[in-house]
N, C-alpha and C positions, 0 to 999 in steps of 0.2 A: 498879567494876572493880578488883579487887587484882591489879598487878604485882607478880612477883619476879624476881628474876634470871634473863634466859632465858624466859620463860613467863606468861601472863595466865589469871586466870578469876575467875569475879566469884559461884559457887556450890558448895557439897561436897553428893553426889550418893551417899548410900548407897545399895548395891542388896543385902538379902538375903534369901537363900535358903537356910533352915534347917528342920530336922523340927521340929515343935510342944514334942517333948519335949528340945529341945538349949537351950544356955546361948545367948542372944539378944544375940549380941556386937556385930550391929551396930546394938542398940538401946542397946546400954552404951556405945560409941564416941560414938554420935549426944548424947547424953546428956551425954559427956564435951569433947567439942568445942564443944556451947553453952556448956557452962559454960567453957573456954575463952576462946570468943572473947566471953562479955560480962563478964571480965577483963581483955582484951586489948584496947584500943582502935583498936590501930594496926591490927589485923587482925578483922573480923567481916564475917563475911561467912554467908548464910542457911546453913543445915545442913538436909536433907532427909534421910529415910529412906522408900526402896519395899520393897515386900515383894513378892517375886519365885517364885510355885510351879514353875514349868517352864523350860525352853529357850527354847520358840518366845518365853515374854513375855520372858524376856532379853531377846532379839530387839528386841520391838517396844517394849520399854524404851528400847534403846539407839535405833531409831528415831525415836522422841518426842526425845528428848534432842538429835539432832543437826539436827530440825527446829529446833527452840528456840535450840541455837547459831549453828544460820547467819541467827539476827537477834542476834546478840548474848551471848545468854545462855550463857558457857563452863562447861563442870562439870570439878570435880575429881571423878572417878569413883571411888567405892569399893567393892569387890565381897568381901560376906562371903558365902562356902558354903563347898561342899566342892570340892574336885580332885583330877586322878589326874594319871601323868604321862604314862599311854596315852591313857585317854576324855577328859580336859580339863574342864573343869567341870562337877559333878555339883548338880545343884537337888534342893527339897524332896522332888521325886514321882519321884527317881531318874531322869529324863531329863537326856542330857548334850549337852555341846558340843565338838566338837574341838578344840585350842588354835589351829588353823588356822581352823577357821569365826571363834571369838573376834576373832583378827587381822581376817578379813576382815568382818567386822558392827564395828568400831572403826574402820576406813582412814574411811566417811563423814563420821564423828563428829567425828575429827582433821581432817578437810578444812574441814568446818563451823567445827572452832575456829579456823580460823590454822595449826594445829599448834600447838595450846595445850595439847593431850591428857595430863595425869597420869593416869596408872591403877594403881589400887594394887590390887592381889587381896592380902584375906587367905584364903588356899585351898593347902590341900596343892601344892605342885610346880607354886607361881603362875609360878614364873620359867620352866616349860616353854614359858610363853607366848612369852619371844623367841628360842625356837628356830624359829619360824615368820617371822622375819625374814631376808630376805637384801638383799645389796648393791643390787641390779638390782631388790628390789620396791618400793611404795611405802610408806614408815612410819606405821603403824597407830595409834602414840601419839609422844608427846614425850620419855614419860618413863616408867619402869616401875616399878615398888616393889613387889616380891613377896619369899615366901621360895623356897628350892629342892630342901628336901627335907618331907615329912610333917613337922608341926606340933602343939604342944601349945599346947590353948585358951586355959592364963592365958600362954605366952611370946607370943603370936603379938599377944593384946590388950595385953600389957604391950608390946611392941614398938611397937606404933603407935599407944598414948597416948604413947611419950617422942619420937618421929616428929614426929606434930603439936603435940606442945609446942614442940619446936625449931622448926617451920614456926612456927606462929602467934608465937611471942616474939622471934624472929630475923627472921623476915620472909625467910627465904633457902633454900633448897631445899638446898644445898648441904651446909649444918648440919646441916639433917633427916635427909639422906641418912646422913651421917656421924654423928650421936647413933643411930640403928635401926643400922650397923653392928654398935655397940658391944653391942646388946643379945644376952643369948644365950638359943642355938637348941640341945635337945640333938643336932639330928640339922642338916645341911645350915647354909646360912647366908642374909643378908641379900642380895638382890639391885637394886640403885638404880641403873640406867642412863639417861642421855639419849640420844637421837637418834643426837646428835655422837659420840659413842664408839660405838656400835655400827658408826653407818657408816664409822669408822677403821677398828675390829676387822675389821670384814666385808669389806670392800675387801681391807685387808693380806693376810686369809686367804683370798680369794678368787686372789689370786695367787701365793700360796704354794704353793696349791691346783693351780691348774688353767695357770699358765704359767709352769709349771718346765721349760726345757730338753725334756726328755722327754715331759712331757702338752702341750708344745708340737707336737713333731715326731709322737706318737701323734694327736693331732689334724691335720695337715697331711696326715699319712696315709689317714685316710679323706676327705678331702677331696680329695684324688689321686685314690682308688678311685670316687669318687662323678662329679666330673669324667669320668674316663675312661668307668665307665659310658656318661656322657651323649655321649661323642661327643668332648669337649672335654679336651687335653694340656695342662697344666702342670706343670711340675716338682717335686719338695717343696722345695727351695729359694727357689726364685720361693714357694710357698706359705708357707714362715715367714715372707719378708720382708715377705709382706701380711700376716701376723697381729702380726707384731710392728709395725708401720708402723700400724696400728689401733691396737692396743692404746695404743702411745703415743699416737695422734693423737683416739680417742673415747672411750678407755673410762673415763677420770675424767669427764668432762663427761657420758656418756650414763648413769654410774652414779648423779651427783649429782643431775641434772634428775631422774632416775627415784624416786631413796629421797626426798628432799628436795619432790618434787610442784611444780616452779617452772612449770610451764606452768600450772597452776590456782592456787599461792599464789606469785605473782614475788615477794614480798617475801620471800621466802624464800633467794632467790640472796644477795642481800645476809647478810638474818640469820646465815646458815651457812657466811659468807665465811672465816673462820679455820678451818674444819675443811676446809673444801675447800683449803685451805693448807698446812694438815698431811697431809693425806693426798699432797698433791701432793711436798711434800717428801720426806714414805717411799718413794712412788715412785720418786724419783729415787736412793736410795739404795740400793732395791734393783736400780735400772737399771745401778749404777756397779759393785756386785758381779758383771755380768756373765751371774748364775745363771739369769735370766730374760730371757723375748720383752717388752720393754719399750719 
């Protein structure tokens, strides 16, 4: 089992799907990480490559994989094809997958690890993929590593050999994340998120969003018209002070239980104690500004 900071897995999990006649990048990766890690002592860990025709084996790829985790066996996931930023991943035989089905065929897999889930696509407009993330769902992976716009085949391979050179010789994800920054892209750039930062972003602009004064009181409104419909009189005053009276009193707790999965991983409450801290903090900062139902 290799720890790093934040994160465990104890296997690298190539999956590609390419035309016969394209440059076999994730056999050149594969190729390049053994010989990595039996340089590297401190870090070796098995390297696999599947060969993936269609969609549905996507699929039942990542089904294999997540029975396997939930005894133990974590994969760092690697996904070489193609992508769009409408269709979401496109396989050999031109069948695709939405970046939302993606999300939701990964939430098992992440459950099965712990939320030990690295997933890196090298694939056109990989980062579309955490746009299918919000505050209130459950988090799909740990950790993301994609790029964000169309890709060129040697920047994309040259990016995430200096990727896992940093993993493998650092032993820190951190590093990794930050040497793939550096690397360039002529179009879009590197995209390296954990968990923890999403669910800050997501949260802040969820209430940025939707309990600003106004999308406050427009919400209270139909909630007046929908009462009265039914029969039932309250005021929209009495209705803000329930929504704000909530919002302080459940919605960091019912946001964190929900992205974070602590009824199926408790250990989790703990692990993600310091962001649930920070986020708790912003809150309150944005509570003091007045500008929101907080």
């Amino acid at each position: 089992m290799t720890s790093l900071a934040g994160f465990t897995f104890n296997r690298i999990v190539i999956i590609q799907s390419l035309e016969p006649d394209e440059v076999e990048t994730g056999k050149i990766l594969s190729e390049y990480l053994t010989s990595l890690g039996t340089e590297t002592e401190s870090f070796n860990v098995p390297i696999e490559i599947i060969s993936c025709s269609h969609a549905n084996q996507f699929l039942e790829i990542l089904h294999q994989l997540t029975q396997e985790a939930a005894t133990g066996n974590i994969p760092l996931i690697h996904v070489e094809c193609h992508g769009d930023q409408f269709e979401g991943l496109e396989f050999e035989n031109s069948s695709t997958l939405s970046w939302e089905r993606v999300a939701a065929a990964l939430l098992p897999l992440n459950i099965a690890s712990r939320f030990n889930l690295l997933a890196v696509f090298s694939a056109c407009f990989g980062a579309y993929f955490l746009g299918q993330m919000g505050a209130i769902q459950p988090c799909p992976c740990w950790c993301l590593v994609a790029p964000t716009k169309r890709v060129d085949v040697a920047e994309v391979l040259s990016g995430f050999r200096t990727f896992y050179y940093a993993l493998f010789n650092d032993i820190d994800l951190g590093s990794a994340t930050h040497a793939i920054s550096k690397c360039r892209l002529s179009h879009g750039r590197w995209l390296s998120k954990p968990a923890e930062i999403w669910f800050e972003n997501l949260v802040t602009g969820y209430i940025k969003e939707h309990c600003t004064k106004q999308a406050a009181r427009k919400r209270a409104k139909i909630m007046f018209r929908q009462l009265k419909k039914n029969g039932t009189h309250r005021g929209i005053g009495a209705l803000l002070r329930m929504l704000r009276n909530r919002n302080k009193t459940d919605l960091l707790d019912k946001y964190f239980e929900t992205y974070f999965i602590t009824k199926q991983i408790p250990e989790n409450s703990k692990r993600f104690e310091n962001s649930r801290k920070r986020v708790q903090t912003r809150l309150s900062e944005l509570r003091d500004s007045r500008q929101f139902y907080l």
